[in-house]
VEXDREN-804781 format. One record per residue (C-alpha): residue in one letter; x, y, z. Coordinates in Angstrom, 3 decimals, m for minus. Each point is the difference from the previous one (the first is absolute). Example, Ala and Ser with C-alpha at 12.3 -4.5 7.8 and 13.67 -1.06 7.14 Angstrom:
   residuo          u          v          w
         A     12.300     m4.500      7.800
         S      1.370      3.440     m0.660
end
This chain:
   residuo          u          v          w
         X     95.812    m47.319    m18.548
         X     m3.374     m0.300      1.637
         X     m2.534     m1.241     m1.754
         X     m4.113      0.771      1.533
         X     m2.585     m1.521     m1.750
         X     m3.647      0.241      0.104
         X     m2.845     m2.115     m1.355
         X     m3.271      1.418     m1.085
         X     m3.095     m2.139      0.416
         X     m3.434      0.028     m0.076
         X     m2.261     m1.208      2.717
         X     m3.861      0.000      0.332
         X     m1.130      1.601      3.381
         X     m3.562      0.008      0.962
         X     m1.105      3.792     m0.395
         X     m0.686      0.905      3.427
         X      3.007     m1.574      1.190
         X      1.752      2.374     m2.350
         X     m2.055      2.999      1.049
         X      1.397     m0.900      3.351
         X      3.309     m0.810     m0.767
         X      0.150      3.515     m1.747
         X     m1.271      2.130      2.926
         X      1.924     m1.809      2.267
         X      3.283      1.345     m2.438
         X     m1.665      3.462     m0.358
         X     m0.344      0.400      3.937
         X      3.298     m0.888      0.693
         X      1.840      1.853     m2.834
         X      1.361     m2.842     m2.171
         X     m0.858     m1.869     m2.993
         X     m2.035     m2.682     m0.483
         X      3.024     m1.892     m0.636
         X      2.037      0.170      2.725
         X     m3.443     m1.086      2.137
         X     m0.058     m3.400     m1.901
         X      3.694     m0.561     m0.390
         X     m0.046      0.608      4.198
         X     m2.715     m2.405      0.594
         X      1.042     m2.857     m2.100
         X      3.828      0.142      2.003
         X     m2.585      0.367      2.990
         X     m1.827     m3.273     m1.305
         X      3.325     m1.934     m1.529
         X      2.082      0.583      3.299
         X      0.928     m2.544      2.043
         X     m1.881     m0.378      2.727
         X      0.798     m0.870      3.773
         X      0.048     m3.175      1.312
         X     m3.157     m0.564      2.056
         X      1.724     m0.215      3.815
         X     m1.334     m2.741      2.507
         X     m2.363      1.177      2.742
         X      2.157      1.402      3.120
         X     m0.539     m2.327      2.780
         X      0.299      1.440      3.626
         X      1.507     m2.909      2.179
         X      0.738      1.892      3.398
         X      1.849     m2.287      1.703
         X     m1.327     m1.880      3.094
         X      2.150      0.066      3.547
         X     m1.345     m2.205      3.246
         X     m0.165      2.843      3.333
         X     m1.388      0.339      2.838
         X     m3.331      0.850      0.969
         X     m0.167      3.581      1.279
         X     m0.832      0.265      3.278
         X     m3.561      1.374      0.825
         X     m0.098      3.636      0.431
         X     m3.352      2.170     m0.307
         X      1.312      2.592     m2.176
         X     m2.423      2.425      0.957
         X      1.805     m0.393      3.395
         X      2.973      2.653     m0.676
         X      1.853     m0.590      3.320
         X     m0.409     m3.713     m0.673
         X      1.728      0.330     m3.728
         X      2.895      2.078      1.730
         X      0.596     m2.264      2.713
         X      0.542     m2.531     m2.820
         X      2.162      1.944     m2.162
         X      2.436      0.653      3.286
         X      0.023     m3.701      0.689
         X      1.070     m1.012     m3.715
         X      3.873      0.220     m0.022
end
């Protein structure tokens, strides 16, 4: 056997906050209940850990400096590219 149980309470809202909380229900098509029993499991959940900053660390390799090429210079660039094996 299951057994469900439900507590009845009383709480005291400030009366706009109410007035919203009750349009919000009516606009959406549910009760006023289900809006505060959704955002007190929104409230109580756990939340995420806060994740560290990502760090970009490319990583650094020693070449050679390119050789000079005016790269406005077309047949120049070409010339280069049919040298490089």
């Amino acid at each position: 056997m299951i057994w469900v149980t439900h507590m009845k309470t009383t709480i005291d809202l400030d009366d706009r906050l109410l007035e919203r909380a009750k349009r919000f229900a009516a606009n959406r098509g549910t009760t006023l209940r289900a809006v505060v029993e959704e955002a007190l499991r929104a409230r109580l959940a756990p939340r995420p850990r806060k994740q560290e900053k990502y760090h970009f660390a490319p990583p650094t390799v020693r070449g050679t400096q390119p050789p000079a090429v005016d790269v406005a210079d077309r047949d120049a660039l070409f010339d280069l590219l049919d040298e490089t094996p």
